[in-house]
C-alpha positions as CSV (number, residue, x, y, z in Angstrom):
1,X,-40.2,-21.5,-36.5
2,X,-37.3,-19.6,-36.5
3,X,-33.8,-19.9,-38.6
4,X,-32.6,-16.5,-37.2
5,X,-31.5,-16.6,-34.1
6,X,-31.6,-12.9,-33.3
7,X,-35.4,-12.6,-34.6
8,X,-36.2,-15.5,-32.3
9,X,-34.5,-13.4,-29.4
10,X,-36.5,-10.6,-30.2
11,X,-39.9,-12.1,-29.8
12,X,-39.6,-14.2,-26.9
13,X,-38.0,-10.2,-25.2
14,X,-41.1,-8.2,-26.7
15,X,-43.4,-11.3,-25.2
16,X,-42.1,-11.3,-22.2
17,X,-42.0,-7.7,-21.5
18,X,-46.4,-8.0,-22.5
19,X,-46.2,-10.9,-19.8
20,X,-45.4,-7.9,-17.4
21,X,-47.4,-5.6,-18.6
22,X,-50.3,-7.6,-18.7
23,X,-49.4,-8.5,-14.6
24,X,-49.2,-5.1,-14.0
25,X,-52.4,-4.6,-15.9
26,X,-54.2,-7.1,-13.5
27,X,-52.7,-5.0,-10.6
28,X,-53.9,-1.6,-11.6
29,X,-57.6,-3.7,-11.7
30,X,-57.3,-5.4,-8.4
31,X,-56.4,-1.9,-7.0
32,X,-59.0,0.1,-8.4
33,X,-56.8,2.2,-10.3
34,X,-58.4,4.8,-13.0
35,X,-59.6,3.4,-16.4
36,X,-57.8,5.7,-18.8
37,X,-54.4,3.9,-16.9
38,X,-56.1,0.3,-17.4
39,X,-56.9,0.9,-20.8
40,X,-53.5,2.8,-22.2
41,X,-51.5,-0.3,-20.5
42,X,-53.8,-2.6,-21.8
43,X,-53.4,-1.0,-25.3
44,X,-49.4,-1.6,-25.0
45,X,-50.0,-5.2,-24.0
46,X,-51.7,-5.3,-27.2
47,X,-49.5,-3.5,-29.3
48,X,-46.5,-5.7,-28.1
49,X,-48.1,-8.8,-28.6
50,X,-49.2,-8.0,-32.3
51,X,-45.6,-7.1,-33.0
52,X,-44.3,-10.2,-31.7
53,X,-46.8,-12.0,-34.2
54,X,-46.1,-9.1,-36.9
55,X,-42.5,-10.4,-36.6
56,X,-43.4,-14.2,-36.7
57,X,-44.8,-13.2,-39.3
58,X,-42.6,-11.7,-40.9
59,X,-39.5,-14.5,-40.3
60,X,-42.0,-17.2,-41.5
61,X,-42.5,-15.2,-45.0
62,X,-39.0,-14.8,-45.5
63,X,-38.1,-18.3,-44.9
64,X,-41.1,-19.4,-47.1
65,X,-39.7,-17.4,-49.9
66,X,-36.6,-18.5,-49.4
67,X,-37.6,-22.5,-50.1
68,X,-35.6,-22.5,-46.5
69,X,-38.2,-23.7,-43.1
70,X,-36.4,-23.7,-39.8
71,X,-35.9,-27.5,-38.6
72,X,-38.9,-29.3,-38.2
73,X,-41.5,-27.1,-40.1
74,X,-42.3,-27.5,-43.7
75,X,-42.0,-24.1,-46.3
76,X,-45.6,-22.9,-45.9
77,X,-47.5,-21.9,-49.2
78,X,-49.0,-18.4,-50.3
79,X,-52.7,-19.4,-48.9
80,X,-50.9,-20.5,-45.7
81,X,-49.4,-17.6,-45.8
82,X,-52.2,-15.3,-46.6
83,X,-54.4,-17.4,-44.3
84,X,-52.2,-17.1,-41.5
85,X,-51.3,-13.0,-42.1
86,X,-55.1,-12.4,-42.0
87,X,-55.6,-14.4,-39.1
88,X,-53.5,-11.4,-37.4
89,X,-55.9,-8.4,-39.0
């Protein structure tokens, strides 16, 4: 999936900083805490995670353009491409 080393990095930090959020989400619920806080954490779990795919994303189509897949995946086409952007929409 990823050439780029750094861009890798990058995701797997932003995804793992939504694993905690989403945990602490799951707190603030078990402990009856106030909607407005459930909802704007639950917002920034949501927010991370679609930057983590906006930046998959974003790797994947420069690869593709590039003729150049990581190891083991095959240079995706502009309807996989277009397929797979949407499916983040």
């Amino acid at each position: 999936m990823f050439k780029d080393e750094a861009s890798r990095k990058q995701v797997v930090n932003r995804l793992r900083r939504a694993q905690g959020q989403l945990a602490a989400v799951l707190t603030m619920i078990e402990e009856g805490r106030d909607c407005r806080q459930v909802v704007t954490q639950l917002s920034a779990v949501s927010k991370a995670i679609d930057r983590a795919g906006f930046k998959i994303m974003a790797c994947t189509l420069r690869e593709s353009i590039a003729g150049e897949a990581a190891p083991g995946h095959e240079v995706m086409t502009v309807e996989e491409l277009e397929k797979l952007f949407m499916t983040l929409s």
